[in-house]
SEPATOR-758037 format. One record per atom (N, C-alpha, C): x, y, z; residue number from 1; atom name. Coordinates in pm, whole numbers, always signed. Example, Ala and Ser with C-alpha at 12.3 -4.5 7.8 and 13.67 -1.06 7.14 Angstrom:
<nodes>
c1=+1319; c2=-569; c3=+780; num=1; atomo=N;
c1=+1230; c2=-450; c3=+780; num=1; atomo=CA;
c1=+1320; c2=-330; c3=+780; num=1; atomo=C;
c1=+1285; c2=-225; c3=+708; num=2; atomo=N;
c1=+1367; c2=-106; c3=+714; num=2; atomo=CA;
c1=+1290; c2=+3; c3=+787; num=2; atomo=C;
</nodes>
This chain:
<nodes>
c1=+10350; c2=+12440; c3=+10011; num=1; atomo=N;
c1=+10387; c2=+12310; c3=+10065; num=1; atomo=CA;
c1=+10479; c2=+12234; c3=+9969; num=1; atomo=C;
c1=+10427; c2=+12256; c3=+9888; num=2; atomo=N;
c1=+10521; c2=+12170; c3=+9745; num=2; atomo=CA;
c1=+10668; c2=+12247; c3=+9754; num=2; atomo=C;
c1=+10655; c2=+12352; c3=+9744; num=3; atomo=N;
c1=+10812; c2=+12397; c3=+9734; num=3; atomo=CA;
c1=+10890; c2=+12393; c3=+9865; num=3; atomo=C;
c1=+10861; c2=+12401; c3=+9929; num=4; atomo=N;
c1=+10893; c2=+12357; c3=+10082; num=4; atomo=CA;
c1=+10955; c2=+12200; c3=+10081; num=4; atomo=C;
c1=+10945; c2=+12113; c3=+10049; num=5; atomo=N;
c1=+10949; c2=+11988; c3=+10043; num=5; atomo=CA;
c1=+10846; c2=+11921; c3=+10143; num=5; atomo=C;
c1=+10706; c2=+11995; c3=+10169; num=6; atomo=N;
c1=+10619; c2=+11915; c3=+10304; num=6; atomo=CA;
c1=+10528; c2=+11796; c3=+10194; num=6; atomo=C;
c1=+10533; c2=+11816; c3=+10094; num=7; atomo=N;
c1=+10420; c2=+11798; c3=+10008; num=7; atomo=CA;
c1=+10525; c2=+11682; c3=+9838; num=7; atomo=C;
c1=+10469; c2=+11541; c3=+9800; num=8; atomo=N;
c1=+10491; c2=+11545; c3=+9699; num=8; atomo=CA;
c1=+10429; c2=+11547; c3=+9562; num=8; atomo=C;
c1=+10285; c2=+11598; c3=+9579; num=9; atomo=N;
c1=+10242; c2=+11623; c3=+9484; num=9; atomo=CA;
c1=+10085; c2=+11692; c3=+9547; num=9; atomo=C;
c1=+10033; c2=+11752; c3=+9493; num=10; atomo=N;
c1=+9931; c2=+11847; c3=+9538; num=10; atomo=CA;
c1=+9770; c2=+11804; c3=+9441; num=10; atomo=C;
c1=+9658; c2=+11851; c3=+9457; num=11; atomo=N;
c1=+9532; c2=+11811; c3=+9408; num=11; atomo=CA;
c1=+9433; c2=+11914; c3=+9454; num=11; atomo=C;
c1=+9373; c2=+12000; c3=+9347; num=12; atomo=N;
c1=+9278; c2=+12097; c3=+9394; num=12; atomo=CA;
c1=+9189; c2=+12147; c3=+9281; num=12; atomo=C;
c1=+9033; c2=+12156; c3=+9337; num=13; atomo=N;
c1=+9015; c2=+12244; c3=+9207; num=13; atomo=CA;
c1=+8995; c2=+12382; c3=+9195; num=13; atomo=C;
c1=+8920; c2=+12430; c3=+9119; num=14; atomo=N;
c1=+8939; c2=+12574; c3=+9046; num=14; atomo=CA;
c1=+8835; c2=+12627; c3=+9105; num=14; atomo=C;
c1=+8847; c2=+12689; c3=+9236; num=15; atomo=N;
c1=+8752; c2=+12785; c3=+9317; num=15; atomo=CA;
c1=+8655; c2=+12852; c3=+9171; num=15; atomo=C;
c1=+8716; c2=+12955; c3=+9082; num=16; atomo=N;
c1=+8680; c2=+13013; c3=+9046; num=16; atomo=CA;
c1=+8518; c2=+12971; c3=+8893; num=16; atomo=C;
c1=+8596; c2=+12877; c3=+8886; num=17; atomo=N;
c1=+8520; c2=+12785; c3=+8779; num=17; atomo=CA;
c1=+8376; c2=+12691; c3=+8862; num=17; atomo=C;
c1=+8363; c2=+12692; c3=+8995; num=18; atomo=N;
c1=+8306; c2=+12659; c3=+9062; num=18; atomo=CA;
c1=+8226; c2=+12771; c3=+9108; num=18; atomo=C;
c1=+8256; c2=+12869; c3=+9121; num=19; atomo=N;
c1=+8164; c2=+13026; c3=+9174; num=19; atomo=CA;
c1=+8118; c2=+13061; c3=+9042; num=19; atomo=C;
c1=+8168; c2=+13066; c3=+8928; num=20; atomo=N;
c1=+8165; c2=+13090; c3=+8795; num=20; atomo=CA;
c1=+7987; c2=+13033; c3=+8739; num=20; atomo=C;
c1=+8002; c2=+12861; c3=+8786; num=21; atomo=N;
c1=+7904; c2=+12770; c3=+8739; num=21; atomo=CA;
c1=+7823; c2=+12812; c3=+8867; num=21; atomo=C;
c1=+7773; c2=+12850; c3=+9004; num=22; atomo=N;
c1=+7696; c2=+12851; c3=+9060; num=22; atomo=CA;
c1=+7623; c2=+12992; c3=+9065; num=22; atomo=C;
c1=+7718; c2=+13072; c3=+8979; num=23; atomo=N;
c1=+7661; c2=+13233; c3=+8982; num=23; atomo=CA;
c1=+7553; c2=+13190; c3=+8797; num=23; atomo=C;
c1=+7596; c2=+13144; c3=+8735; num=24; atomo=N;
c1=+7525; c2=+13091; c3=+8604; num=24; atomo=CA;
c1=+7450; c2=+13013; c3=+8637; num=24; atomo=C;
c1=+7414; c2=+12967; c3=+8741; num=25; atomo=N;
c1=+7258; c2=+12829; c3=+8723; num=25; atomo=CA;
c1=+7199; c2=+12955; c3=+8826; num=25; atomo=C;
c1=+7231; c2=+13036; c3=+8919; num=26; atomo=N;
c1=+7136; c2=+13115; c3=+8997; num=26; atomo=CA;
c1=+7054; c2=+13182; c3=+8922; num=26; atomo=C;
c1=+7184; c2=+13248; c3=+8830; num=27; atomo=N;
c1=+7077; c2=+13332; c3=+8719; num=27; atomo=CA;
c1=+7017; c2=+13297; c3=+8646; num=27; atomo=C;
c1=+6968; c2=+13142; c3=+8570; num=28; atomo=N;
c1=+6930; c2=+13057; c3=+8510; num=28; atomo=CA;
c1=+6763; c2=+13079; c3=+8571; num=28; atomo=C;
c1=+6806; c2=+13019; c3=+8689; num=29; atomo=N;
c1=+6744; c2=+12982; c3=+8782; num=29; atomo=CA;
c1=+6592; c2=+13132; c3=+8823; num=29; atomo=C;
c1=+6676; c2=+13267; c3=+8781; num=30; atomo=N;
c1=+6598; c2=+13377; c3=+8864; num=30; atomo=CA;
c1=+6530; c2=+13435; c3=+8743; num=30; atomo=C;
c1=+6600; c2=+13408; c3=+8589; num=31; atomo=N;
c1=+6522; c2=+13407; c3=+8511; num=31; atomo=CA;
c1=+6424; c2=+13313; c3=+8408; num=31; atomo=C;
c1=+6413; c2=+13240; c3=+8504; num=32; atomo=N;
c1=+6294; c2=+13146; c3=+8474; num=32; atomo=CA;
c1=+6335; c2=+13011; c3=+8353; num=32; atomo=C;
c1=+6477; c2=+13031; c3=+8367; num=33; atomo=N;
c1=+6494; c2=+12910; c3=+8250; num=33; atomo=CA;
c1=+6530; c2=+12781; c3=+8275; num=33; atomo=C;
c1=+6554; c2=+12686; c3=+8204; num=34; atomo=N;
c1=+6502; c2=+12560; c3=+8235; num=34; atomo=CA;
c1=+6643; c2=+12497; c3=+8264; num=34; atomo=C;
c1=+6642; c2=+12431; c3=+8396; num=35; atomo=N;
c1=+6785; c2=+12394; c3=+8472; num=35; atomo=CA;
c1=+6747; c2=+12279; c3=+8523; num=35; atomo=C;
c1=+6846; c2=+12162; c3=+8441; num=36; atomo=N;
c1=+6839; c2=+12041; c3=+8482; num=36; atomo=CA;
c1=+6905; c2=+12021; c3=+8659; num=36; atomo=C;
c1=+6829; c2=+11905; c3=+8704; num=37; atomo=N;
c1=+6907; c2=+11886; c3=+8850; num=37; atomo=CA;
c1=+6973; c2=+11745; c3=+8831; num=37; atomo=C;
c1=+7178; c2=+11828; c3=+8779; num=38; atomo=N;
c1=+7263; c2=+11742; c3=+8743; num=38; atomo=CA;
c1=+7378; c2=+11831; c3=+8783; num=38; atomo=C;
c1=+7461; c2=+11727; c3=+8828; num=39; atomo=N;
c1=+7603; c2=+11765; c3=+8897; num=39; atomo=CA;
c1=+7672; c2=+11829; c3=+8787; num=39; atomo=C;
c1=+7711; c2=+11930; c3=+8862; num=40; atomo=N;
c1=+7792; c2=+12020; c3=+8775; num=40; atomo=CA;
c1=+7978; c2=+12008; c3=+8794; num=40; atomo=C;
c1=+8049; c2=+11909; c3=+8706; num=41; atomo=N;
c1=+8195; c2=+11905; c3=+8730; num=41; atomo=CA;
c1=+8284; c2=+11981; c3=+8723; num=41; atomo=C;
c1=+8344; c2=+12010; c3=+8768; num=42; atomo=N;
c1=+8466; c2=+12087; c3=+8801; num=42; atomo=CA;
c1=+8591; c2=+12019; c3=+8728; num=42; atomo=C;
c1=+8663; c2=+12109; c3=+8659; num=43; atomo=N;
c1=+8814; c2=+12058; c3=+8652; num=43; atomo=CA;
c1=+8912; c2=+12019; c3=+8810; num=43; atomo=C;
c1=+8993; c2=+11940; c3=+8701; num=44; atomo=N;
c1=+9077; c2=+11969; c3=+8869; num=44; atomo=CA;
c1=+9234; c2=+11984; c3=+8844; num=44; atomo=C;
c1=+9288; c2=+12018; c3=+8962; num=45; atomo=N;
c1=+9444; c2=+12104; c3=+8849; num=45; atomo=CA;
c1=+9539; c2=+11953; c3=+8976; num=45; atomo=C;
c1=+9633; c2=+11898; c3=+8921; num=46; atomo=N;
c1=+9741; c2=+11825; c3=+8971; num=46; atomo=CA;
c1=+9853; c2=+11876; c3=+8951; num=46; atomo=C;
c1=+9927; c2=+11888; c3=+9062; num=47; atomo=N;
c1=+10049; c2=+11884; c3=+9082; num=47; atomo=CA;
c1=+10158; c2=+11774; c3=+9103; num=47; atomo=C;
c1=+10268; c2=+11739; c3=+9039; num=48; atomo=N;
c1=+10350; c2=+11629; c3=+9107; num=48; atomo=CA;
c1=+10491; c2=+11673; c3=+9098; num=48; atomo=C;
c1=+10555; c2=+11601; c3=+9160; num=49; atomo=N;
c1=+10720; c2=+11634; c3=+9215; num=49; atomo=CA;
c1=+10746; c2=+11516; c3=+9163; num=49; atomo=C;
c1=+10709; c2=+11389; c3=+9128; num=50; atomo=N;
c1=+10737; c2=+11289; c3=+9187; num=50; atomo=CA;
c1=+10756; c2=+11256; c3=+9014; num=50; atomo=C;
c1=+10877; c2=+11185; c3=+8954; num=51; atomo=N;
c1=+10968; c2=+11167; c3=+8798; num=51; atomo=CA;
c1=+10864; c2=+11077; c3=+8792; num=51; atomo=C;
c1=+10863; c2=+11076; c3=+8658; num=52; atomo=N;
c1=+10814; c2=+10967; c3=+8594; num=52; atomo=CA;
c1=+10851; c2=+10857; c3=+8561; num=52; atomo=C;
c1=+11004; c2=+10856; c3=+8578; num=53; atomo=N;
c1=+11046; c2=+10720; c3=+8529; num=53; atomo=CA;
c1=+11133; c2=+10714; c3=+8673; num=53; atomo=C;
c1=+11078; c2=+10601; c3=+8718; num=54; atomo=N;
c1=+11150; c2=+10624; c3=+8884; num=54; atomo=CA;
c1=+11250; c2=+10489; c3=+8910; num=54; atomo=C;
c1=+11365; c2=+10474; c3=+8937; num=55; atomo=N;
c1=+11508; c2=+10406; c3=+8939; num=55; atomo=CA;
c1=+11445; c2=+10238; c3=+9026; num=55; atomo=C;
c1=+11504; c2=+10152; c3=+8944; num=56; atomo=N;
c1=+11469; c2=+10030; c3=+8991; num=56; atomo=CA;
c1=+11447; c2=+10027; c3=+9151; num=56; atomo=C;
c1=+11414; c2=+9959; c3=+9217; num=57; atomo=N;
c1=+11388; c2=+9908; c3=+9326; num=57; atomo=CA;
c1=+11449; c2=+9763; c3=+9381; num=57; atomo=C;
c1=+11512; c2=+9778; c3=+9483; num=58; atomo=N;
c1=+11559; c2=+9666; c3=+9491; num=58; atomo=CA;
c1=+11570; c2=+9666; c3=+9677; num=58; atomo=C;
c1=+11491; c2=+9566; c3=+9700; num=59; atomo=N;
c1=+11470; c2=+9552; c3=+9862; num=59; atomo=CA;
c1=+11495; c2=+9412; c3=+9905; num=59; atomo=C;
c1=+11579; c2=+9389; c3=+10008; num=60; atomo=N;
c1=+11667; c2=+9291; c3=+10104; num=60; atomo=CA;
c1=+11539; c2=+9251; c3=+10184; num=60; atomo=C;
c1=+11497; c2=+9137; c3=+10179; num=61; atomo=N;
c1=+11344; c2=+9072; c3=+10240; num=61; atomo=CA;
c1=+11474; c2=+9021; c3=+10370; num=61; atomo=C;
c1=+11562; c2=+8995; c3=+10340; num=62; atomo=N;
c1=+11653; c2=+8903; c3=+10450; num=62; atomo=CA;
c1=+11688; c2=+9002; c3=+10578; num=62; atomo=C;
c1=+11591; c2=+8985; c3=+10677; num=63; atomo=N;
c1=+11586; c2=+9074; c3=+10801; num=63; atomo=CA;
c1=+11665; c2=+8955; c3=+10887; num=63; atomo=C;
c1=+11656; c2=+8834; c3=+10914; num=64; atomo=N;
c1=+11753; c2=+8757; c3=+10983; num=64; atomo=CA;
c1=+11889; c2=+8774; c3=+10954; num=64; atomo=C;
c1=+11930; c2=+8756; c3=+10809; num=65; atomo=N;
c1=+12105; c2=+8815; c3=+10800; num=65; atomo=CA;
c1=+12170; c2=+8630; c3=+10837; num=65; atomo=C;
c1=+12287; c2=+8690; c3=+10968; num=66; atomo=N;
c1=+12337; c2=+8576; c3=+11019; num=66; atomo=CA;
c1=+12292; c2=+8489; c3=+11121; num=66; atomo=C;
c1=+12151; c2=+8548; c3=+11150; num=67; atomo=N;
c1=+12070; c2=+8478; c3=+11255; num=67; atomo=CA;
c1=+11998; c2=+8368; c3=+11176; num=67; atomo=C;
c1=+11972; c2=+8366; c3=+11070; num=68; atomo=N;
c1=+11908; c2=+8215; c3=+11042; num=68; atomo=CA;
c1=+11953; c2=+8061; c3=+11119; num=68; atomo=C;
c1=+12074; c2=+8065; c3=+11130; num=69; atomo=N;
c1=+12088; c2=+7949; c3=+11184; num=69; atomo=CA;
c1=+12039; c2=+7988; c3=+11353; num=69; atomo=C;
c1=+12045; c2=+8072; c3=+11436; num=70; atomo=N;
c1=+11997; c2=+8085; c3=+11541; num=70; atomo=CA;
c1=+11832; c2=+8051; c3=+11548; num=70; atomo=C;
c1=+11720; c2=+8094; c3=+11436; num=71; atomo=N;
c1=+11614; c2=+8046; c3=+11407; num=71; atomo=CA;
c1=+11597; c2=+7926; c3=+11412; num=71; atomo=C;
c1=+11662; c2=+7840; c3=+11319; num=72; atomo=N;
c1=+11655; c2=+7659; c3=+11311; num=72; atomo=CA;
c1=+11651; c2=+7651; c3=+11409; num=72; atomo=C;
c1=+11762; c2=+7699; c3=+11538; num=73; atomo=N;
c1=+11799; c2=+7615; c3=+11643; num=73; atomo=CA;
c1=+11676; c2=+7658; c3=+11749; num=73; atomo=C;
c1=+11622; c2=+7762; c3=+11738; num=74; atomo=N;
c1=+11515; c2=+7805; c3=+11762; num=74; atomo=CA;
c1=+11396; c2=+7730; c3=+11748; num=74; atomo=C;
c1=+11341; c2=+7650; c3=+11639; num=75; atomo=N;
c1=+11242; c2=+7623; c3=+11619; num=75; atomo=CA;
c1=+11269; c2=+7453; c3=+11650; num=75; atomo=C;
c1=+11420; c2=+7390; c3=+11630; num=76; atomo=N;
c1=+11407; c2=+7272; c3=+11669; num=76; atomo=CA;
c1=+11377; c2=+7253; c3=+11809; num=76; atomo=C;
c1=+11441; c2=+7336; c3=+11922; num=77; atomo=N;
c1=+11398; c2=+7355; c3=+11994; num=77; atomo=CA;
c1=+11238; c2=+7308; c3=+12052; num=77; atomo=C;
c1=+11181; c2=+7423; c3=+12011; num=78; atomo=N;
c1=+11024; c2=+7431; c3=+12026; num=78; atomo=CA;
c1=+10965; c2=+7316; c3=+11936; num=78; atomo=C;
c1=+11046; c2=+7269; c3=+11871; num=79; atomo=N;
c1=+10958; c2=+7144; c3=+11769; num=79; atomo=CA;
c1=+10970; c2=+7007; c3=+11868; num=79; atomo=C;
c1=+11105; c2=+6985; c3=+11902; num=80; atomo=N;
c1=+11118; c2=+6874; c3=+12007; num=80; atomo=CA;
c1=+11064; c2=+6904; c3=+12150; num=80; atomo=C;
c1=+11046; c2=+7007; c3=+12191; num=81; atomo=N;
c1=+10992; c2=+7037; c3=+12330; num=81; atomo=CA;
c1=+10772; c2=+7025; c3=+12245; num=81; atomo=C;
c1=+10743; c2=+7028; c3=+12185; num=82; atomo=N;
c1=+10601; c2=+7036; c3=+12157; num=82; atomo=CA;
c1=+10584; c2=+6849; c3=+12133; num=82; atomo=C;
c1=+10649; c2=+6804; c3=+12041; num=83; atomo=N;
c1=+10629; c2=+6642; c3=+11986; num=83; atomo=CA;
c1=+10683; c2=+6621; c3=+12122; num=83; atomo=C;
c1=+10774; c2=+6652; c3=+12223; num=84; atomo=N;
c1=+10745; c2=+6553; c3=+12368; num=84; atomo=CA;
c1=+10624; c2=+6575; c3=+12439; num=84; atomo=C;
c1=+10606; c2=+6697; c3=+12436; num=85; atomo=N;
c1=+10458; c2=+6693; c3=+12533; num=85; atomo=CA;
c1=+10379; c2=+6658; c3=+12469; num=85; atomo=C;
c1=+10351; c2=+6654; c3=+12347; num=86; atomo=N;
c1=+10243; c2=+6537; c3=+12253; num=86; atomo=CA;
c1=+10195; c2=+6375; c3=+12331; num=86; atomo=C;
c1=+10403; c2=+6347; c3=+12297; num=87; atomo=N;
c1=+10396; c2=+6216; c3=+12322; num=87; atomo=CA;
c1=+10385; c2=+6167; c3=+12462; num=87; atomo=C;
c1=+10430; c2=+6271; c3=+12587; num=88; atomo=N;
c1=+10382; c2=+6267; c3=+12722; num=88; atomo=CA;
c1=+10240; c2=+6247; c3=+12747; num=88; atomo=C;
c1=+10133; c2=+6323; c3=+12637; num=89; atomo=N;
c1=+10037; c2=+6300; c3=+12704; num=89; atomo=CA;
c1=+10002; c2=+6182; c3=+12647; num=89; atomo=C;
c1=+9993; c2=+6130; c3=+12492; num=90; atomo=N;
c1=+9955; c2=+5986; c3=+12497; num=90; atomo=CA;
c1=+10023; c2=+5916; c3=+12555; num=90; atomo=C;
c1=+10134; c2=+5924; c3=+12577; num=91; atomo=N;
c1=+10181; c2=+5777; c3=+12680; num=91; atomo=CA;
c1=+10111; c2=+5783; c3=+12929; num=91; atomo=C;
c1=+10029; c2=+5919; c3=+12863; num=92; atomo=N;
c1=+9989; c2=+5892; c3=+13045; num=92; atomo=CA;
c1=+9803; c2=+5943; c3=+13038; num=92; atomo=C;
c1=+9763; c2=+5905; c3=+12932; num=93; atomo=N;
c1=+9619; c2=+6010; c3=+12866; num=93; atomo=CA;
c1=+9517; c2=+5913; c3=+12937; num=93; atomo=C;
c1=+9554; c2=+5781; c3=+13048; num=94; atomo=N;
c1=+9476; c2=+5716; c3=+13070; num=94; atomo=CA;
c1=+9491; c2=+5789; c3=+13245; num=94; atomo=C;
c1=+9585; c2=+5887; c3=+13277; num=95; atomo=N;
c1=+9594; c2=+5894; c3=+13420; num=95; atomo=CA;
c1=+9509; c2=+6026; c3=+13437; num=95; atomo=C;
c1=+9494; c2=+6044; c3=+13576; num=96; atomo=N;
c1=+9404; c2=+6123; c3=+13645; num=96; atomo=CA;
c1=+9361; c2=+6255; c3=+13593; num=96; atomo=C;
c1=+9510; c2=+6296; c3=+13621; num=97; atomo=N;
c1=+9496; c2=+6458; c3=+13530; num=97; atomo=CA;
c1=+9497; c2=+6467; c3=+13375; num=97; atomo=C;
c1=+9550; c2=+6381; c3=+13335; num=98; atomo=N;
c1=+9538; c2=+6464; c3=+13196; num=98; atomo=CA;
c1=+9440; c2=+6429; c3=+13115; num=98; atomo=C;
c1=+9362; c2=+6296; c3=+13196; num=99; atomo=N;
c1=+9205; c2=+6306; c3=+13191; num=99; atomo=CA;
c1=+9149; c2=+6436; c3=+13225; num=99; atomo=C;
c1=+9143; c2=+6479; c3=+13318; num=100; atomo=N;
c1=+9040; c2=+6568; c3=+13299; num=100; atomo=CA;
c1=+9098; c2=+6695; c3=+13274; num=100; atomo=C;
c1=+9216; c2=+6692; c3=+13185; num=101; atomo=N;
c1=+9273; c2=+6819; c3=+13115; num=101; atomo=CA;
c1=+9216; c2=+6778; c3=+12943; num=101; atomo=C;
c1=+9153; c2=+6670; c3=+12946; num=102; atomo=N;
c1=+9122; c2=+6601; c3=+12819; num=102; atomo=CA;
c1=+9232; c2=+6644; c3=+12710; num=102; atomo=C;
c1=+9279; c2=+6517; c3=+12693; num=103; atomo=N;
c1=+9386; c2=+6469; c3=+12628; num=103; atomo=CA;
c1=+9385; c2=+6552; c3=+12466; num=103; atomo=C;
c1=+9250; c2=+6543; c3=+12389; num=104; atomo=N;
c1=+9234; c2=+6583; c3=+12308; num=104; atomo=CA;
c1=+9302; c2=+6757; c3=+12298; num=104; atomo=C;
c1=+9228; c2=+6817; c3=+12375; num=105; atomo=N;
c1=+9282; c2=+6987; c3=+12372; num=105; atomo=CA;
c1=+9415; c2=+6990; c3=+12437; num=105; atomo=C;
c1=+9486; c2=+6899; c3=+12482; num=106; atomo=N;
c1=+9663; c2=+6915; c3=+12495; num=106; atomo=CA;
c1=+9696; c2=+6898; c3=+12340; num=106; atomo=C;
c1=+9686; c2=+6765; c3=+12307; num=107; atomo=N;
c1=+9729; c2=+6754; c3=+12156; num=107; atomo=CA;
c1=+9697; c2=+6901; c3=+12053; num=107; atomo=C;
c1=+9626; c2=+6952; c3=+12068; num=108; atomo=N;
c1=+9589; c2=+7097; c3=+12009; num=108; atomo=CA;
c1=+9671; c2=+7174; c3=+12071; num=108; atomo=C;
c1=+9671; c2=+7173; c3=+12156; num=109; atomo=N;
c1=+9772; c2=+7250; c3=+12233; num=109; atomo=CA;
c1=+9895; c2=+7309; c3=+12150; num=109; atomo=C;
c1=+9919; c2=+7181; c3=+12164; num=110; atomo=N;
c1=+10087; c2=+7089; c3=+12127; num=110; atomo=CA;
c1=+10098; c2=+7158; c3=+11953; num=110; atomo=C;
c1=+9998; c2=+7104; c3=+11911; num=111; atomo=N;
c1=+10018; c2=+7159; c3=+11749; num=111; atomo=CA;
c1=+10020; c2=+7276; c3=+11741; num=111; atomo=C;
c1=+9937; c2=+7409; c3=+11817; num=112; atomo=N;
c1=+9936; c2=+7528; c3=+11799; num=112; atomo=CA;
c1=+10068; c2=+7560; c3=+11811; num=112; atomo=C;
c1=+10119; c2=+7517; c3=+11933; num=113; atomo=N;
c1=+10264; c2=+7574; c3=+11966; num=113; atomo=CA;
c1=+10323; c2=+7489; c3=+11850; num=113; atomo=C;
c1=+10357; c2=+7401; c3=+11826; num=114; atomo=N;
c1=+10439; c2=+7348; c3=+11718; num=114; atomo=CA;
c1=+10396; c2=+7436; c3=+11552; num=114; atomo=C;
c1=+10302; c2=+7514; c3=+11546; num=115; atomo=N;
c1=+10269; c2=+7593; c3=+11400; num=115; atomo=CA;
c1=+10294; c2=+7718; c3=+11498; num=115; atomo=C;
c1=+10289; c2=+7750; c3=+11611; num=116; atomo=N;
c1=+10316; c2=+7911; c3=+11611; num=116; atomo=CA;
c1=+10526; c2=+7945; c3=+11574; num=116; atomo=C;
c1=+10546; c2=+7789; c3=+11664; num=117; atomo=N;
c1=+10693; c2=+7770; c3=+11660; num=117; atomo=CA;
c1=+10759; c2=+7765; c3=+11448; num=117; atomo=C;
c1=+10688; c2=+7700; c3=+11394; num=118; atomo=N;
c1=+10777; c2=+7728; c3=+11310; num=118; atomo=CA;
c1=+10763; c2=+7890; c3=+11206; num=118; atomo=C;
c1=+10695; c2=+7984; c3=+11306; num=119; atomo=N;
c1=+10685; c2=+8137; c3=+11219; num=119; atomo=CA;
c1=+10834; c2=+8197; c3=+11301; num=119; atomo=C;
c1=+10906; c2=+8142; c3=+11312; num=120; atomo=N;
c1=+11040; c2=+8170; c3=+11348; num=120; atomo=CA;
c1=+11157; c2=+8129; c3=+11230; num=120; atomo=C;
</nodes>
């Protein structure tokens, strides 16, 4: 896999050092000698592809580009369309409906959209 390019660095251990230690505690074990019950570790062999000293990094966070100003106009938008329906409902919060739309959860409303509006 590694030489292939599927793989950039590999991790395994040593089959043999593992059959090695379980064929030595059997026989431990069949001639009557005294075998602690403790994990027995294994080496482990690493492979890497991957340099050690690896070339600066340098990444462009700026995914808008020349659209930023399309954003502003975007969010003023949604900022003046949210502070009117704010101010629509206190200036009518005494009439029929928006009584019993209770005035309170429009104003929430209004702010959610006015904080979802400025993740633009």
């Amino acid at each position: 896999l590694l030489s292939q390019g599927y793989a950039d660095g590999l991790v395994g251990q040593l089959p043999f050092q593992m059959g090695q230690d379980v064929a030595s505690t059997l026989y431990k074990l069949k001639n009557d000698a005294d075998v602690k019950s403790e994990i027995l570790g294994t080496n482990l062999i690493e492979i890497l592809r991957v340099p050690l000293v690896l070339p600066q990094l340098n990444v462009d966070y700026n995914y808008l580009g020349s659209l930023t100003i399309l954003g502003y106009i975007l969010f003023a938008i949604v900022a003046i369309l949210a502070i009117g329906c704010c101010s629509w409902t206190f200036l009518n919060r005494n009439a029929r409906v928006v009584k019993a739309s209770q005035p309170m959860f429009l104003y929430l409303l209004c702010m959610g959209v006015l904080i979802f509006g400025s993740t633009i």
